[in-house]
N, C-alpha and C positions, 0 to 999 in steps of 0.2 A: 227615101221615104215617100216623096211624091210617087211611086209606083203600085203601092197601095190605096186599094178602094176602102175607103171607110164607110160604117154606116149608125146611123146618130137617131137611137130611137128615145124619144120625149123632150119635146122643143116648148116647155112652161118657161116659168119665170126666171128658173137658171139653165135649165138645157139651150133654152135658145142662144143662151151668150156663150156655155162652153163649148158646143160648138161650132159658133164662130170663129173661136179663136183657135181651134184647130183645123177647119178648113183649109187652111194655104199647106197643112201637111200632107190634105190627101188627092189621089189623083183624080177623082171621083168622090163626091158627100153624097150617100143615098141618106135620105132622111124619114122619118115617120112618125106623124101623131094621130091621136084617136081622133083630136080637130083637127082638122085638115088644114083650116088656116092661118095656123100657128106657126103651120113650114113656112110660111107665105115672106117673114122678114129673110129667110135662111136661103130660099128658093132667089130673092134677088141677088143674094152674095152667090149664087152659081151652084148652089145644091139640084137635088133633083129629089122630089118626093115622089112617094112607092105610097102603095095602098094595104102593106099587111110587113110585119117584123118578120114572117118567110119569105118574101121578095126581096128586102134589106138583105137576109143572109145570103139569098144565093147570087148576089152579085156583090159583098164586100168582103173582106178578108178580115179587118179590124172593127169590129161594132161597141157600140159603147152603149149603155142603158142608164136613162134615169125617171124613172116612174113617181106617180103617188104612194102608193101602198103594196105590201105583199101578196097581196090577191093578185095587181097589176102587173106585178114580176112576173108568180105563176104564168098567166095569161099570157106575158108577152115570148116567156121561153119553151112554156109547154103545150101552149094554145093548139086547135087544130093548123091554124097560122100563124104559128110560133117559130122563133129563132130555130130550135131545135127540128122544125120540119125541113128546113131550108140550107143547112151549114154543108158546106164545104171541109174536109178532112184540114185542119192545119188554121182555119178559122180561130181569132181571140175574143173572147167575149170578155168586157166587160161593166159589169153592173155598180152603176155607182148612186143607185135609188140607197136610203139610209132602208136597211129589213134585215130580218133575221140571219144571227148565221148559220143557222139550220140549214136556210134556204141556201144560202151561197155555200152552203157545204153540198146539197144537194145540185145546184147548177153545174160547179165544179164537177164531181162523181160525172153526172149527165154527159157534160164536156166531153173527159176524157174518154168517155165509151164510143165515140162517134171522130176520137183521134183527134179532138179541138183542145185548146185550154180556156181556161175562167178565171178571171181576178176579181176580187169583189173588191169596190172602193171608194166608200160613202165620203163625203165630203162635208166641210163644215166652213161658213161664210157667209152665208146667206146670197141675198138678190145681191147685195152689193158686190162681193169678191168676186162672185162671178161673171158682173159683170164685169170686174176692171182686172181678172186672172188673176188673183190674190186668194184663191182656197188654198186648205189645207185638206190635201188627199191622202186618205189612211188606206192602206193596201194588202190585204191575204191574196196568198197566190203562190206559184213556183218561179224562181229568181229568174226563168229563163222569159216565160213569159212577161212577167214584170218587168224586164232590160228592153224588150221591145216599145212597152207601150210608156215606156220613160219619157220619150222626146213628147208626147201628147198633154201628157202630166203636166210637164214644164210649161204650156203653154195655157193651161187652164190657171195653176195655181205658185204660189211663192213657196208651199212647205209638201213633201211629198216622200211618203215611206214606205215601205215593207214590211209588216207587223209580222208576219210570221205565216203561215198555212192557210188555206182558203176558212175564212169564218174567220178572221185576226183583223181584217180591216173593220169588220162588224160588228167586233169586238169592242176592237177602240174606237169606233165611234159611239156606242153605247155611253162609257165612260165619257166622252164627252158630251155627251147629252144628259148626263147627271151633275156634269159640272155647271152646265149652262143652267138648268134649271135652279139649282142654288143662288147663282149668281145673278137671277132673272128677278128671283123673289128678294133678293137683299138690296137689289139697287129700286125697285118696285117699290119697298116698303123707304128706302133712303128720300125718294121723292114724296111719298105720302108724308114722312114725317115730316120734311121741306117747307110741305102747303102749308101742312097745319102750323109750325112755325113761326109762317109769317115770311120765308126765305124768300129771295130769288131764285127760281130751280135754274138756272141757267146758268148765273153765278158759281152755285151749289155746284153745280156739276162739273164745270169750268176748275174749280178749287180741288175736289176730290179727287179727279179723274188722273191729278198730278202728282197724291200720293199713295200709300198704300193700300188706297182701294181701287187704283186705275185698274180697265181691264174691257174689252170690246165692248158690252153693250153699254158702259157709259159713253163712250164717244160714239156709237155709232147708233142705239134705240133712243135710248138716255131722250135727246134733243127730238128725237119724233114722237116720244111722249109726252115734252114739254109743248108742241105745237099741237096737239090732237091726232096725231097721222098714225093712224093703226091698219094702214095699208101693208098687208103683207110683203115683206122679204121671203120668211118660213110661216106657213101660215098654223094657226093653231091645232087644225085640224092633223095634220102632219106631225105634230110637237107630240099629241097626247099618243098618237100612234105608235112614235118614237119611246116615249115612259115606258108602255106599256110593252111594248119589246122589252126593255131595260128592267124592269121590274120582274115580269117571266123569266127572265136570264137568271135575274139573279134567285128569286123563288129556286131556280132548277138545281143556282149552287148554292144552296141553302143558307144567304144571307138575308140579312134585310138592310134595306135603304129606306125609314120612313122619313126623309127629308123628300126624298121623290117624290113617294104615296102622297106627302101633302099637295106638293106643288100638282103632283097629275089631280088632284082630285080638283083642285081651284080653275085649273084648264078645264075638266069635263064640265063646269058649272058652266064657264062661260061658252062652252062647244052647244050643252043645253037650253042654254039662251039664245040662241039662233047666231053665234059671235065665232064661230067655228074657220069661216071665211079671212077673220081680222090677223095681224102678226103676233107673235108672240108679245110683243110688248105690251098688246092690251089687258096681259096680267094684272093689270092698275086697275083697270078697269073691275077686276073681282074684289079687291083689296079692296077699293073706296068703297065699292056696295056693303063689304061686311065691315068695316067704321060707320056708315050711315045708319047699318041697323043695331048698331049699339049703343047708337045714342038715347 
């Protein structure tokens, strides 16, 4: 594996730690971000940054993507300085920014035209798993390419699958981005009722998280909303993006989720508050404004 140049385009809040922790697989980490000084912790563990996601391809063989948004996919594969201007025949892409699977059906298709493959493969963990390799990476793609970038996977995260054809990793991360936001608002509204109680939320959450409502954001947002820290792991802005992918999806298979529509609409208020920047946790923060104005 060492004999392969890799190349690691979006080094934010979780690219930078995934990686790092795939570095010691490649022989070569090209790297690249739209800030430049972002490579700057990556560039001292022995990366080398590149000034466009075309110079990344034409000197790596395995490239990985994780962006903000679907606009910044676009850009980064079909840019005039995109992936796609720069690939190598037999090159793997893949993109593990949370976007459509439209798009990653369309990367894919693009892929194979120019003799590369494409896995799409969003990930779920937040700042925290990422930083410590503990994601969960959901996977579309063809088994063959997936068998290669398996040892990389292992090294990012603790859970890591194959959901089925390009657009299946995008899939199930949809699905669980409708499960978090359920789960975002019941433990949100568990600590509001807390306050008003009279509880100890820390106690509270210590008790519950032990039984059948244990479940990640009690142990892991839970205690950052009991302190004030709505410092982003996933940041809002990202979350409502994510909805709204998931809501389009399903609009297109003619269902409906209006547990989502609520939860995205409570997001967009606090994105239209200028609160866009904060983590998903600051949910709380919508909930208490609409108790205050009902009293």
């Amino acid at each position: 594996m060492k004999s392969v140049n890799v190349g690691w385009i979006g080094t934010g809040v979780m690219g930078r730690w995934m990686c790092s922790h795939i570095l010691p697989l490649a022989n070569e980490m090209y790297v690249y971000n739209r800030t430049k000084s972002k490579t700057e912790p990556l560039v001292k563990e022995g990366a080398i940054a590149l000034d466009s996601p075309k110079e990344v391809a034409e000197k790596a063989q395995i490239i990985f993507t994780i962006v903000g948004h679907p606009s910044d996919v676009e850009e980064v594969y079909f840019g005039k300085n995109g992936l796609l201007k720069g690939a190598k025949e037999g090159t793997i892409f893949v993109d593990m920014t949370t976007t459509k699977p439209s798009l990653a059906k369309k990367i894919f298709d693009a892929a194979k035209k120019i003799g590369c493959s494409s896995i799409d493969a969003p990930v779920s963990g937040g700042d925290v798993g990422a930083r410590e390799a503990r994601l969960s990476i959901m996977a579309g793609g063809e088994e063959d390419a997936y068998a290669t970038i398996e040892p990389f996977f292992a090294k990012m995260g603790k859970n890591y699958q194959l959901q089925g054809v390009a657009g299946a990793g995008q899939h199930t991360k949809m699905a669980n981005q409708i499960a978090i936001a359920g789960t975002m608002i019941g433990v949100s509204e568990a600590l509001v009722y807390a306050k008003k109680a009279g509880l100890d939320g820390q106690t509270m959450v210590n008790t519950i998280a032990k039984g059948a409502a244990a479940c990640w954001t009690l142990d892991n947002l839970a205690p950052r909303v009991l302190k004030g820290d709505f410092e982003p792991g996933f940041m809002i802005d990202h979350f409502v993006k994510d909805m709204g992918i998931a809501l389009e999806e399903a609009r297109n298979m003619g269902i409906a989720l209006p547990g989502l529509a609520l939860v995205e609409q409570l997001y967009i208020a606090l994105a239209g508050a200028g609160e866009g920047r904060k983590g998903t946790q600051a949910l709380i923060l919508a909930l208490e404004r609409v108790a205050s104005s009902e009293k």
